[in-house]
Backbone as CSV, one residue per row, in Angstrom:
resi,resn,N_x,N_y,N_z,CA_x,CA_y,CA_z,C_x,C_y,C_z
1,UNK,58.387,82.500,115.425,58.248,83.024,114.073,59.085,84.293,113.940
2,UNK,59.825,84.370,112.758,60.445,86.204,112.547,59.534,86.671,112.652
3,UNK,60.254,87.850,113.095,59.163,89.080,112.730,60.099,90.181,111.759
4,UNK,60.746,90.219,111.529,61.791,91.119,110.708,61.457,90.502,108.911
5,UNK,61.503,91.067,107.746,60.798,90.827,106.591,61.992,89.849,105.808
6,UNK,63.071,90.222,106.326,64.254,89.246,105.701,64.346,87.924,106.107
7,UNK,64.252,87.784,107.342,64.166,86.412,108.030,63.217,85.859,107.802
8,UNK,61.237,86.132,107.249,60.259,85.523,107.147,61.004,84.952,105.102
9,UNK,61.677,85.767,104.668,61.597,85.048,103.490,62.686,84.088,103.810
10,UNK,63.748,84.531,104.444,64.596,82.985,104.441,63.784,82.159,105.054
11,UNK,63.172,81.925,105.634,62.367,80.545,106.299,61.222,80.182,104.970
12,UNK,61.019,81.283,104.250,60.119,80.438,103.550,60.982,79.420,102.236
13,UNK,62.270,80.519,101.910,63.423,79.903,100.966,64.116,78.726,101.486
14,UNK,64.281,78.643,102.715,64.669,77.480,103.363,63.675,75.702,103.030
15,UNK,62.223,76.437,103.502,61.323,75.381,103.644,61.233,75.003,102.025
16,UNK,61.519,75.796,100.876,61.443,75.595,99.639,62.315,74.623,99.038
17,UNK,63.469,74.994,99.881,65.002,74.594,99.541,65.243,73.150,100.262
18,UNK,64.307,72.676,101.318,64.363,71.381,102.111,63.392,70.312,101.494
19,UNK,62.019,70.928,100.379,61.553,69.988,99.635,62.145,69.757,98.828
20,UNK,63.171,70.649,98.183,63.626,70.095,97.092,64.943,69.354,97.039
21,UNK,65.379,69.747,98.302,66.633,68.852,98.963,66.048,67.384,99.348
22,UNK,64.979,67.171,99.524,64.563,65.898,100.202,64.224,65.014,99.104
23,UNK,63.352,65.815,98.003,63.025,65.109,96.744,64.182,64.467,96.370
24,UNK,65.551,64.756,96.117,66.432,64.125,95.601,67.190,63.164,96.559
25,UNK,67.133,63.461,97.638,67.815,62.420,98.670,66.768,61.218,98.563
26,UNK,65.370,61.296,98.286,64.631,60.256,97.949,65.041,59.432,96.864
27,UNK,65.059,60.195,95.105,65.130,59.630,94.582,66.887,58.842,94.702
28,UNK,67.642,59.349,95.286,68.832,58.854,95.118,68.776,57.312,96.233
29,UNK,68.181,57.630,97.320,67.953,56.249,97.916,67.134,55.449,97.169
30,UNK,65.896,56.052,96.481,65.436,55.185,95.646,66.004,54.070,94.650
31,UNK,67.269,54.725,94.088,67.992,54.146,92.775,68.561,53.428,93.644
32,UNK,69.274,53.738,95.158,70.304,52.308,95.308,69.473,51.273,95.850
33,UNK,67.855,51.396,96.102,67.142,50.232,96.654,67.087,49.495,95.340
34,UNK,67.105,50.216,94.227,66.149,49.232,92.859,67.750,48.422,92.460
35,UNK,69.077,49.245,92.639,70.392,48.762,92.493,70.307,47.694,93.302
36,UNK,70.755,47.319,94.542,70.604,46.387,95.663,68.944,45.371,94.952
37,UNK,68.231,45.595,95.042,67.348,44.506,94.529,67.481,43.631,93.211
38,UNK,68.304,44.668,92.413,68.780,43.976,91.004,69.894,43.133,90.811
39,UNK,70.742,43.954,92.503,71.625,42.945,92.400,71.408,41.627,93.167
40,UNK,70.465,41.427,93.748,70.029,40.321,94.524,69.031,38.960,93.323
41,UNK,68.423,39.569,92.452,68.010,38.634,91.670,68.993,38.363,90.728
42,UNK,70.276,39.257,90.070,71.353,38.529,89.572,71.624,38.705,88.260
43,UNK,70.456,39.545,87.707,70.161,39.272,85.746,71.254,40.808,86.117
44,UNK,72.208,40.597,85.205,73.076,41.337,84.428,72.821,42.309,84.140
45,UNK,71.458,42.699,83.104,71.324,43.885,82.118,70.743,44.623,82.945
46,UNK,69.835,44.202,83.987,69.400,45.010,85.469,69.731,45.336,86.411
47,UNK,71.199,44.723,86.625,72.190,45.764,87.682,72.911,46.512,86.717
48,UNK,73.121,46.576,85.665,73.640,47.816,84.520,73.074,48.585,84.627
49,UNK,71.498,48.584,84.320,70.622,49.841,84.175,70.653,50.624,85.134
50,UNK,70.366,49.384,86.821,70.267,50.540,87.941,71.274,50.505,88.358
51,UNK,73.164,50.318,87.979,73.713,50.923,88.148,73.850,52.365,87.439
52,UNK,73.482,52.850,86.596,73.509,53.568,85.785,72.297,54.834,86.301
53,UNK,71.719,54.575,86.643,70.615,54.946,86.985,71.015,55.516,88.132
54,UNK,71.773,54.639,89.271,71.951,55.201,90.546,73.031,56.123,90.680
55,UNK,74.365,56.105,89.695,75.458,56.708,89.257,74.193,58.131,88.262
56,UNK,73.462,58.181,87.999,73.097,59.631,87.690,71.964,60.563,88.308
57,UNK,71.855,59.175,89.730,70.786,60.260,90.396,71.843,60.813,91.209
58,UNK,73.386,60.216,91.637,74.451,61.065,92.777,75.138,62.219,91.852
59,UNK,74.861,61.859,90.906,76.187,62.858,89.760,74.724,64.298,89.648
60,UNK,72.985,63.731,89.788,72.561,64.908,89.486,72.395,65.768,91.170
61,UNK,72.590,64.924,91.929,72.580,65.632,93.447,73.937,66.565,93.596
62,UNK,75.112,65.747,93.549,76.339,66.701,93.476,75.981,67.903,93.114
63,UNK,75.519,67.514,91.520,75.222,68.788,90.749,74.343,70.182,91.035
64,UNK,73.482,69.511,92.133,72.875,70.497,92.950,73.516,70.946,94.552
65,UNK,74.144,70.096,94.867,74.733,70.440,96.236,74.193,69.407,97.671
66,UNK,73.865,68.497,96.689,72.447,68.034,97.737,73.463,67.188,98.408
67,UNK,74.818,66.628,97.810,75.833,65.362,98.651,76.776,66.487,98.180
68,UNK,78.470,65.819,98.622,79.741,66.329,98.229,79.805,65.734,97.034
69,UNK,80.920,65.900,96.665,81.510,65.425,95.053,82.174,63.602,95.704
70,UNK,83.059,63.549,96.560,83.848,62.661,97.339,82.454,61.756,97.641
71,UNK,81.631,61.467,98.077,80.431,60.771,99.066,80.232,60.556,97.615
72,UNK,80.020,61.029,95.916,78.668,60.083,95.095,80.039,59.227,94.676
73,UNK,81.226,60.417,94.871,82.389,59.170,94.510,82.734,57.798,94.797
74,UNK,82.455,58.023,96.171,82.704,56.729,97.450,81.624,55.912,97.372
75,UNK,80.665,55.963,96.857,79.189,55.782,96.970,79.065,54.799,95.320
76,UNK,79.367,55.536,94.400,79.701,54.771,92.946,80.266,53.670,92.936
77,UNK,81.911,54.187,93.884,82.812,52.867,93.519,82.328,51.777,94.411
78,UNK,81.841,51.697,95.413,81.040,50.803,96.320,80.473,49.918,95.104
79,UNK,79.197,50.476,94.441,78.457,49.837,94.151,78.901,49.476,93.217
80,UNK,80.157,50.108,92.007,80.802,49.283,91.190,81.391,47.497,91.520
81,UNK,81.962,47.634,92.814,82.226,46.768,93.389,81.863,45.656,93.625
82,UNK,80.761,46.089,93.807,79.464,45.201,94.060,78.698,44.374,92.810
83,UNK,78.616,45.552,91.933,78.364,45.100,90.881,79.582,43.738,89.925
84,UNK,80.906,44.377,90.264,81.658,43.571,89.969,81.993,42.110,90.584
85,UNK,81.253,41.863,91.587,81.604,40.993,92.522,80.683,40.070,92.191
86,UNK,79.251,40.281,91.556,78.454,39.793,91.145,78.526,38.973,89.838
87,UNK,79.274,39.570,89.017,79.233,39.573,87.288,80.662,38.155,87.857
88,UNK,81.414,38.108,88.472,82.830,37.427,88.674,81.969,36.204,89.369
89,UNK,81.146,36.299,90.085,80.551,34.899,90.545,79.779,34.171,89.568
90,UNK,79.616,35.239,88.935,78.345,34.042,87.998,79.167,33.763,86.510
């Protein structure tokens, strides 16, 4: 444990800063599980949504620092891909 008064608040700003870092790494895995499941049953208007959905939980993480800018980039066009690969088969 610190014992110095600066270091007890960074550990507590830290532990503050890792729930709220984790909350969003959740919801962002969250969106590409409901993406990936929508794209597995195939209906159209439901890989739109949770593409859409998953493209604004990385654009709101960026926005906090929680990923790079490059990773929701790399991460988007993936699933564009995917999405496109889907819509061309059927």
């Amino acid at each position: 444990m610190p014992q110095i008064k600066s270091a007890k608040k960074r550990l507590k700003q830290n532990e503050v800063a890792e729930k709220r870092n984790s909350a969003y790494k959740s919801r962002m895995r969250s969106s590409r599980r409901s993406f990936n499941e929508a794209l597995e049953a195939g209906d159209a208007d439901k890989i739109k949504e949770a593409y859409a959905a998953y493209c604004s939980s990385l654009d709101k993480a960026v926005k906090k620092n929680i990923i790079k800018r490059n990773t929701a980039t790399r991460s988007k066009r993936r699933a564009a891909e995917k999405m496109r690969s889907v819509e061309s088969a059927a």
